[in-house]
Rosetta silent file (secondary structure, phi, psi, omega in degrees, C-alpha in Angstrom):
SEQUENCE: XXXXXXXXXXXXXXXXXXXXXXXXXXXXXXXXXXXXXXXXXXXXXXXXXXXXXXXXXXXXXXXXXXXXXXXXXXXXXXXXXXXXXXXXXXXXXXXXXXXXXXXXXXXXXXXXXXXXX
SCORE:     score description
SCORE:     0.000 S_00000001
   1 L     0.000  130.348  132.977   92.787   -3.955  301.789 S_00000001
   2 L   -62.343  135.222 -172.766   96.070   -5.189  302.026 S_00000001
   3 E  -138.651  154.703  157.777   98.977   -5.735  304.766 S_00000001
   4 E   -94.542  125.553  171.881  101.985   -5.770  305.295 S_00000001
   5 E  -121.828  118.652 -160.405  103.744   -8.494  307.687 S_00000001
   6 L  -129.372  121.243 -171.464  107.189   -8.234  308.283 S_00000001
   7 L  -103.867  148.101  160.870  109.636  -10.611  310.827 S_00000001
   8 L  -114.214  150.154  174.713  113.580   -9.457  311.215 S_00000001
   9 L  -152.910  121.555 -158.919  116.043  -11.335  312.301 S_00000001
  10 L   -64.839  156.867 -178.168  119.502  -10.419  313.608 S_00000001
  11 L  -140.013  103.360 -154.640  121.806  -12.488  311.787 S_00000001
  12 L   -50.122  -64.589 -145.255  125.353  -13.742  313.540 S_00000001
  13 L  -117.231  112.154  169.020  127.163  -15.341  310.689 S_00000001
  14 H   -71.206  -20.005 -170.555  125.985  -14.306  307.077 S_00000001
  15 H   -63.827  -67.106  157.581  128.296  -17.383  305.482 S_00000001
  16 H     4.659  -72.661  173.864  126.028  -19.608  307.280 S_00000001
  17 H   -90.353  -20.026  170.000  122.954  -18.529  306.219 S_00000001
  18 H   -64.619  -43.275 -166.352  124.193  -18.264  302.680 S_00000001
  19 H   -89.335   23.032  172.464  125.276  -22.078  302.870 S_00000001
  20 H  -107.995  -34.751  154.593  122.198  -23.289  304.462 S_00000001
  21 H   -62.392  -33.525  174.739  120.534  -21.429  301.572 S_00000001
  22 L   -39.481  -55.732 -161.398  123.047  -23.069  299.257 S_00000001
  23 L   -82.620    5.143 -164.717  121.578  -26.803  300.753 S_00000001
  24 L  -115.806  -16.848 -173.847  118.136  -25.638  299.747 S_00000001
  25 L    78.241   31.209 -141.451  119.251  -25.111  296.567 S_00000001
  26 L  -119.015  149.387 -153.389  117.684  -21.763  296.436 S_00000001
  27 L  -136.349  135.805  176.416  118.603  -18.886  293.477 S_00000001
  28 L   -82.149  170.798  167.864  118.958  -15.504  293.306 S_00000001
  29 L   -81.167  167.055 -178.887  116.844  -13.251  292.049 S_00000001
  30 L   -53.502  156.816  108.252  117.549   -9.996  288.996 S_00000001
  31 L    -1.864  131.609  153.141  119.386   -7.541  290.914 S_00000001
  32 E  -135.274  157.107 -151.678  116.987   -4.366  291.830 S_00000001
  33 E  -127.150   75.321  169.570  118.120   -0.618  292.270 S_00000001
  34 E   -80.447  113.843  141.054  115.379    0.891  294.859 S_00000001
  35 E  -107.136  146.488 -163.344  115.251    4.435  295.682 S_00000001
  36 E  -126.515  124.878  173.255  112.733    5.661  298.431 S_00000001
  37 E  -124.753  117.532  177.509  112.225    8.883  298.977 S_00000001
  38 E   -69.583  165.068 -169.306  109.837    9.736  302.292 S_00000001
  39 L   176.768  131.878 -161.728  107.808   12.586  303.060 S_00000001
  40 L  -100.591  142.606  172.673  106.551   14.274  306.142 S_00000001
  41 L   -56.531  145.311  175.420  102.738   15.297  306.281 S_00000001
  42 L   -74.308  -23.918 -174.175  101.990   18.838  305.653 S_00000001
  43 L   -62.605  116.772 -161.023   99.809   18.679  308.836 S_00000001
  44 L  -103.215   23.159  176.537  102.700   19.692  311.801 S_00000001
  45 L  -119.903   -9.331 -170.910  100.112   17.796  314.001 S_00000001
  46 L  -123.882  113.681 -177.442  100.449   14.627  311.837 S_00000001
  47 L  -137.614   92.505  168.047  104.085   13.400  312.583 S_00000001
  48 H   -11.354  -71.976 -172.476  104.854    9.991  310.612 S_00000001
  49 H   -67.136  -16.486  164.834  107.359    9.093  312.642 S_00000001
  50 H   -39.573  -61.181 -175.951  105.316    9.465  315.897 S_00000001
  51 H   -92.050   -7.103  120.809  102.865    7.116  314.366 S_00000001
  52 L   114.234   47.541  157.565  104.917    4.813  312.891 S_00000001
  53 L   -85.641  142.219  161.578  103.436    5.882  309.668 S_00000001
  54 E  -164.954  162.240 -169.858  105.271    6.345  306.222 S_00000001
  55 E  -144.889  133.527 -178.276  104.346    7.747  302.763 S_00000001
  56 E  -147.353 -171.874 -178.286  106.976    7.491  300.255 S_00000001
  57 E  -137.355  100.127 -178.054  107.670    7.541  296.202 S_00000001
  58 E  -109.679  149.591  164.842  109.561    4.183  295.569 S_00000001
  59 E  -102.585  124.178 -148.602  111.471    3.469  292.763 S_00000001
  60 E  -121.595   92.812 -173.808  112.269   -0.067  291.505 S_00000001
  61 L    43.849  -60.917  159.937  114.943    0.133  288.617 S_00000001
  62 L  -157.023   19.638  165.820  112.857    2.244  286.655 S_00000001
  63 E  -102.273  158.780 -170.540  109.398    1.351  287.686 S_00000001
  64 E  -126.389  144.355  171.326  107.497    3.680  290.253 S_00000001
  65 E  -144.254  133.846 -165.240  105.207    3.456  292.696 S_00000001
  66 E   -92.885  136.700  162.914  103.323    5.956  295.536 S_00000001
  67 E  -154.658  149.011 -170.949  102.940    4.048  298.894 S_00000001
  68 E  -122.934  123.558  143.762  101.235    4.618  302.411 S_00000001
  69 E   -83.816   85.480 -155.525  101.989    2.805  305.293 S_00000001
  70 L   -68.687 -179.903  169.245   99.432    2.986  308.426 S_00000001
  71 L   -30.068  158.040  134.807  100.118    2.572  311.713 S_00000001
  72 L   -95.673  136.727 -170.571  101.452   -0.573  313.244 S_00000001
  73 L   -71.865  -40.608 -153.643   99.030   -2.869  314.301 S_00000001
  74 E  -149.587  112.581 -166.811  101.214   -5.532  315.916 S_00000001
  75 L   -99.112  -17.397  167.150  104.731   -4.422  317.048 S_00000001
  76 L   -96.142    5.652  158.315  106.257   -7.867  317.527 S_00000001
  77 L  -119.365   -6.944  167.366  105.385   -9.117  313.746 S_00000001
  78 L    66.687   52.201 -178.750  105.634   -5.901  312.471 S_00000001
  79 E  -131.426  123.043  152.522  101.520   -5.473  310.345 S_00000001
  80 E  -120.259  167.878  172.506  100.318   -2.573  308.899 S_00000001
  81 E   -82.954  145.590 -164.954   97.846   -1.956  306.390 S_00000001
  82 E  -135.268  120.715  178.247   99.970   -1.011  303.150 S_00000001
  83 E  -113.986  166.821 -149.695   98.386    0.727  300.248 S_00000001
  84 E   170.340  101.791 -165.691  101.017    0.953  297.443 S_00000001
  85 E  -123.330  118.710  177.668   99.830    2.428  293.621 S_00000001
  86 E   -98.985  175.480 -169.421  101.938    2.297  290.627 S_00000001
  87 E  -148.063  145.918  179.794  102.159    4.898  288.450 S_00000001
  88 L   -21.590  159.624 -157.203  104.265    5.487  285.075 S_00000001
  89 L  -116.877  102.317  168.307  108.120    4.674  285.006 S_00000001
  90 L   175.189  160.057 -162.241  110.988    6.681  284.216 S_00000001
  91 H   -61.644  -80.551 -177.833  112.898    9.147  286.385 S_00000001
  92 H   -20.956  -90.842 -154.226  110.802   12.652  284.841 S_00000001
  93 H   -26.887  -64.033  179.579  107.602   10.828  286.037 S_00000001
  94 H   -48.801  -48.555  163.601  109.066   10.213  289.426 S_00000001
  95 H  -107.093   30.498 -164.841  109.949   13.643  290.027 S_00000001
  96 H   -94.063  -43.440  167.830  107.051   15.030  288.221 S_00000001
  97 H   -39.779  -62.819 -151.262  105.199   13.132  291.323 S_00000001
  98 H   -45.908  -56.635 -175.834  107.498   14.149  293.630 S_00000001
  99 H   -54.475  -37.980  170.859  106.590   18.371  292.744 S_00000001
 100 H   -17.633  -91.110 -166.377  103.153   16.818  292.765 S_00000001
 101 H   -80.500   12.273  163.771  103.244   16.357  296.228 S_00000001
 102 H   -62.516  -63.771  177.164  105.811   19.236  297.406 S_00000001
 103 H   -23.864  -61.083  162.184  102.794   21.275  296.095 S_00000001
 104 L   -71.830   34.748  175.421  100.443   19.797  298.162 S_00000001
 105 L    87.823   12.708  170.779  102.519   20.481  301.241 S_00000001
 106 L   -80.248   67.473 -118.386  104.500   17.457  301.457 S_00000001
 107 L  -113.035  124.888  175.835  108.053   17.687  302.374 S_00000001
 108 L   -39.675  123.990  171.698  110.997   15.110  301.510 S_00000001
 109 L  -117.457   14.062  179.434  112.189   14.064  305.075 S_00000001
 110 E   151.107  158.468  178.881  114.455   11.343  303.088 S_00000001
 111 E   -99.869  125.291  143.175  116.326    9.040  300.589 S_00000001
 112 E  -133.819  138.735 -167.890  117.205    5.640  300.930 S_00000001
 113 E  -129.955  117.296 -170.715  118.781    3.756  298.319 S_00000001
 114 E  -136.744  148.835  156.980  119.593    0.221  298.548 S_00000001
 115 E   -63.984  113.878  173.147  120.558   -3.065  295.918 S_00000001
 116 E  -121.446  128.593  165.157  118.671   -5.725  296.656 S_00000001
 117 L   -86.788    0.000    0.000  119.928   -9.139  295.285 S_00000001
């Protein structure tokens, strides 16, 4: 079993934190292209966002992966248990999934697509 623990932090000045990374000497990483696409339980009694649940299809430049998010455990560190399965890569796969689970009764409730450097 596996978790996820995740801290945010608002951040005033981004220049800052870039040149304090700068003094660390610290390097980016490749460029990645994520798209996430979410899905609401077919169960109208099971409501993700209630439960601070998520089930999604993510995409990582061209690799893919199905992930489940549980509950949160701990709301001021932000830990859930995270299960997270890859599965073959290329866009067809990805929505070959995706009818996968419209079929079983899953319905897109969103996209988010972000660059991470």
């Amino acid at each position: 079993m596996s978790f996820e623990v995740e801290l945010k932090f608002k951040v005033d000045n981004r220049e800052t934190v870039k040149a304090h990374l700068a003094k660390l000497a610290s390097t980016s990483g490749e460029v990645e292209h994520h798209c996430d696409t979410y899905y609401r339980h077919p169960d109208p009694n099971r409501d993700f966002a209630l439960t601070h649940e998520a089930f999604r299809i993510r995409t990582v430049n061209d690799e893919n992966c199905l992930t489940y998010k549980g509950p949160i455990v701990d709301l001021q560190v932000k830990v859930r248990e995270e299960i997270e399965i890859d599965f073959a890569s290329g866009s067809d796969v990805a929505r070959q999934m995706d009818h996968l689970l419209t079929t079983l009764g899953f319905r897109p409730r969103g996209v988010v697509r972000k660059t991470r450097i």
